[in-house]
C-alpha positions as CSV (number, residue, x, y, z in Angstrom):
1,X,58.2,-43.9,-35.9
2,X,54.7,-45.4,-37.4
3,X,52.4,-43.3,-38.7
4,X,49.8,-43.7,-36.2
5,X,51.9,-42.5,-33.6
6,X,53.1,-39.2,-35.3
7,X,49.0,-38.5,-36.1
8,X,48.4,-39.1,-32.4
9,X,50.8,-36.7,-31.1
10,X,50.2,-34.0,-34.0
11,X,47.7,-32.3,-31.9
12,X,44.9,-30.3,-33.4
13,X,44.3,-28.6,-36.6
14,X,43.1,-25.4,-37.5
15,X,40.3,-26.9,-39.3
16,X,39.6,-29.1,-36.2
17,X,40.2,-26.1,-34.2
18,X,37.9,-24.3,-35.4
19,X,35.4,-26.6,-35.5
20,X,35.5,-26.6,-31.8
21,X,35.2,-22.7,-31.3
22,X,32.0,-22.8,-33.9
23,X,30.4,-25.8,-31.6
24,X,31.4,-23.9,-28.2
25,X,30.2,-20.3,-29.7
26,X,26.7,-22.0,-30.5
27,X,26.4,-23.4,-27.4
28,X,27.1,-20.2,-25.7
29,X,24.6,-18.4,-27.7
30,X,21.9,-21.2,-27.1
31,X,22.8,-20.9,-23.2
32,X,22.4,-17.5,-23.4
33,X,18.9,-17.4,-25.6
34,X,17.8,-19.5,-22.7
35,X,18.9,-17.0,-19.7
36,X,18.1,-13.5,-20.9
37,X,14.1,-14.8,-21.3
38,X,14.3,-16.6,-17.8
39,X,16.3,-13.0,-15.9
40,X,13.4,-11.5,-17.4
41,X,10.6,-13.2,-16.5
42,X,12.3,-14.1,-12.7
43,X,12.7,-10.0,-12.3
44,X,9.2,-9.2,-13.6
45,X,8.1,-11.8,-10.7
46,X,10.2,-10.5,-8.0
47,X,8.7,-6.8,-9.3
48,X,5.1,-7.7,-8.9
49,X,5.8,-9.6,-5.8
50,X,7.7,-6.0,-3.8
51,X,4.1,-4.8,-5.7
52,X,2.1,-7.2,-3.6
53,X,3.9,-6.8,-0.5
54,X,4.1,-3.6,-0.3
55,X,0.1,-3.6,-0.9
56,X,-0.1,-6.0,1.7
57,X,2.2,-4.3,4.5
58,X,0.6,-0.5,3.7
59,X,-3.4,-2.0,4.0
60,X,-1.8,-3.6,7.5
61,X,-0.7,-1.1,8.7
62,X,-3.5,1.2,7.8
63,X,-5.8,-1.5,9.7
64,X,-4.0,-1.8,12.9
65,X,-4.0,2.2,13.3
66,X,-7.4,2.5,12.3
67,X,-9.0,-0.4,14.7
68,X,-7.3,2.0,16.9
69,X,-9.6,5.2,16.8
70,X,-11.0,6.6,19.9
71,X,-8.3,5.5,22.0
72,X,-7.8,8.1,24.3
73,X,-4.8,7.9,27.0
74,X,-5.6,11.4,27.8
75,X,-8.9,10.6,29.0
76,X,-8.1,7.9,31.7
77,X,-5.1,10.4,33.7
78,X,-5.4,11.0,36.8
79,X,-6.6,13.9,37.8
80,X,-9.2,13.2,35.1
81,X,-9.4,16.0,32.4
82,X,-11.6,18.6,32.5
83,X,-12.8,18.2,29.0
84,X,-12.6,14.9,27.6
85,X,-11.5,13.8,24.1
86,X,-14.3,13.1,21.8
87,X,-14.9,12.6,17.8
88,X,-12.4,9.5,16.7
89,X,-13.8,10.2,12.9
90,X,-12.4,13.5,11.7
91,X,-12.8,13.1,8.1
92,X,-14.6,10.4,6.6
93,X,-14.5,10.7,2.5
94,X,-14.8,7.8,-0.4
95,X,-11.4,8.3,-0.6
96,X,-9.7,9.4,2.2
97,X,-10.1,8.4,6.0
98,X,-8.9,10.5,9.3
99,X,-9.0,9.4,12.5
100,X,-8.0,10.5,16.1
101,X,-6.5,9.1,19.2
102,X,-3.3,7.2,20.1
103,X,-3.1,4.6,16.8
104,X,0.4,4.3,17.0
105,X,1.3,3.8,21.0
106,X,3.2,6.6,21.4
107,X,1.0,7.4,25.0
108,X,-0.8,11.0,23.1
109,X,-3.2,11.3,20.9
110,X,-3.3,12.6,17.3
111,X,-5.1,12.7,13.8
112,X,-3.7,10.4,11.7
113,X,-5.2,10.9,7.7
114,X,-5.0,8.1,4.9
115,X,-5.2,9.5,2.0
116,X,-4.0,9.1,-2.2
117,X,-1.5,11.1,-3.6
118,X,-1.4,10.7,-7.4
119,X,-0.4,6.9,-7.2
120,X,1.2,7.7,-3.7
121,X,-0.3,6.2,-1.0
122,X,0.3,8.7,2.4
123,X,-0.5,9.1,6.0
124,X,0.0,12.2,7.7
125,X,0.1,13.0,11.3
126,X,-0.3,16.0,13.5
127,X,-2.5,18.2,15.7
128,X,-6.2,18.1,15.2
129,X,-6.5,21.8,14.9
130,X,-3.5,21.8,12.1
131,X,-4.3,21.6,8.5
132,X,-1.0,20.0,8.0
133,X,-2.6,17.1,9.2
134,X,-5.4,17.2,6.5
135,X,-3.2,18.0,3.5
136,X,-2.3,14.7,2.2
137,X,0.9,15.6,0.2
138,X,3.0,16.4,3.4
139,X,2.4,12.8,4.8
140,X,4.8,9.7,5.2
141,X,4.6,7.5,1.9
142,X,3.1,4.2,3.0
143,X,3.0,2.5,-0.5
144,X,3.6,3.3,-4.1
145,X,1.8,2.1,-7.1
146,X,-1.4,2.5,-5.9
147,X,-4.3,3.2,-8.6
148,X,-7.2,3.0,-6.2
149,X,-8.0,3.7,-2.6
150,X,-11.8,3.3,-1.3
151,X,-13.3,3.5,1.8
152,X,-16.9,2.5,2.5
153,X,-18.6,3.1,5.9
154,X,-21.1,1.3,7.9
155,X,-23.2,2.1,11.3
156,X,-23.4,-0.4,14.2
157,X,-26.4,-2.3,12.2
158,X,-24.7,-2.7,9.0
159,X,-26.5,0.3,7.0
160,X,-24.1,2.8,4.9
161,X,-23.4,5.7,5.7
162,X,-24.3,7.7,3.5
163,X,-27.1,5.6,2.4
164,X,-26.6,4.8,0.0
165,X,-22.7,5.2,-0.7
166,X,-22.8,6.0,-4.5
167,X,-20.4,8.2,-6.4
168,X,-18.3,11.0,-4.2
169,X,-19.4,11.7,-0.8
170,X,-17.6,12.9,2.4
171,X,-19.4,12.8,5.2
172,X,-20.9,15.6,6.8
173,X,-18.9,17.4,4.0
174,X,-15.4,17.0,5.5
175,X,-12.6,16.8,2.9
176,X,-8.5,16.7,2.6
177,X,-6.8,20.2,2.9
178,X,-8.6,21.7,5.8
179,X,-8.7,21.3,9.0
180,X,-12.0,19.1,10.3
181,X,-14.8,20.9,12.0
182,X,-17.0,19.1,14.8
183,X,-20.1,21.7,14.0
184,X,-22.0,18.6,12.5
185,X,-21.5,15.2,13.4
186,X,-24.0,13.6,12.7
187,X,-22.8,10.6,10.1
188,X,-19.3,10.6,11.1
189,X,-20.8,9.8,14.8
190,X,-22.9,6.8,13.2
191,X,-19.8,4.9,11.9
192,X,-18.5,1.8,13.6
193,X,-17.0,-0.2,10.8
194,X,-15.0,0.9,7.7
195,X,-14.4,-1.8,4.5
196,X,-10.6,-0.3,3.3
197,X,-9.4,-1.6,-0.5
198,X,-6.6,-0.7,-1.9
199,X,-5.4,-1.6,-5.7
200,X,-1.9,-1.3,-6.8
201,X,-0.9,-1.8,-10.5
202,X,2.4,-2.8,-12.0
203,X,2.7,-2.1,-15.6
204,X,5.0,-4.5,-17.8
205,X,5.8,-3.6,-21.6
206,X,4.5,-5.5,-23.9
207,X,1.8,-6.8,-21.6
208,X,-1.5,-6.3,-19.6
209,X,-0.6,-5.0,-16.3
210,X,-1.0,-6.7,-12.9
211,X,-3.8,-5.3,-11.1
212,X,-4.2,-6.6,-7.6
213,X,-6.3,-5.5,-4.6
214,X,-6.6,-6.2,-0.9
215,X,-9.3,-5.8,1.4
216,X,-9.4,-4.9,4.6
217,X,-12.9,-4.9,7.4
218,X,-12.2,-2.6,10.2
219,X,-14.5,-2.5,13.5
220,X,-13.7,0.6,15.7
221,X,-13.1,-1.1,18.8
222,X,-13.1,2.0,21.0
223,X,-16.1,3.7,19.7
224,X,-19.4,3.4,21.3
């Protein structure tokens, strides 16, 4: 047998052996390097993205229930009621809205309160004349991560309400935790349009956090 041919069917040797493991191990490591950066950076997108959605979904639904306000199905039975329903804006603070009538379909009407909770955003529903329905740790979480909640109010011409809307104010001195009083009306009865942001905030080590706010404008469509 020539020489050539018993080289060619010696097969491999250690040295070339391990040669081969060193190149493949590299490689591996270099493939490797290049995922663990890219899983990273894809699951930090997908994060801020749920962050954005989420926003995005809550401020939605907050603005269809809203538009809602002063729908009252109990006002158009037949026999008519002897007392009307009145008073679709409950509690109107810089940051936190209530409203009353039938914003979610369900044929009755209720008070329905947006409101912050720590970074929680809620909405709680109830009676009127319950302060469960005012308390805004007892309500339905709506969206989490949420740094900032503002609402701004505005009378059939455009004006403020207050006028104008600077620092803390609830109007006609209606806050969350009790049950809302109709002995003065007077601003809450002036409000046809509400401007509704909302800010979420995603923090990432090692990084500036994602700050991102929506915007909602909200004409009462059933007030007068």
């Amino acid at each position: 047998m020539s020489e050539e041919r018993r080289r060619s069917q010696a097969g491999f040797t250690i040295l070339e052996a391990l040669i081969s493991s060193v190149i493949f191990v590299v490689i591996l490591v270099a493939v490797l390097a290049t995922y663990t950066p890219s899983k990273k950076i894809y699951a930090r997108g997908e994060r801020k993205t749920d962050v954005q959605q989420n926003a995005r979904i809550a401020l939605g639904e907050i603005s269809r229930q809203v538009r809602m306000a002063g729908y009252f199905p109990e006002n158009f039975t037949v026999p008519a009621p002897a007392t009307n329903l009145t008073d679709p804006i409950r509690l109107a603070a810089d940051d936190a809205l209530a409203i009353y009538g039938d914003a979610n379909d369900s044929g009755s009407s209720s008070a329905f309160l947006f409101c912050l909770d720590g970074t929680t955003l809620r909405r709680t529903q109830g009676a009127v004349d319950n302060v469960n329905s005012f308390t805004c740790s007892s309500g339905q979480v709506l969206a989490e991560n949420v740094t900032d909640l503002s609402f701004v109010y505005y009378d059939v011409d455009g004006n403020p309400v207050p006028d104008p809307p600077t620092g803390s104010y609830a109007l006609d001195g209606q806050v969350v935790g009790a049950v809302a009083t109709l002995d003065d009306t007077v601003q809450r009865a002036t409000v046809r349009r509400v401007l509704v942001a909302l800010t979420t905030e995603l923090a990432s080590p090692g990084r500036e956090p994602h700050v991102f706010t929506v915007t909602s404008n909200l004409w009462l469509r059933n007030v007068q």
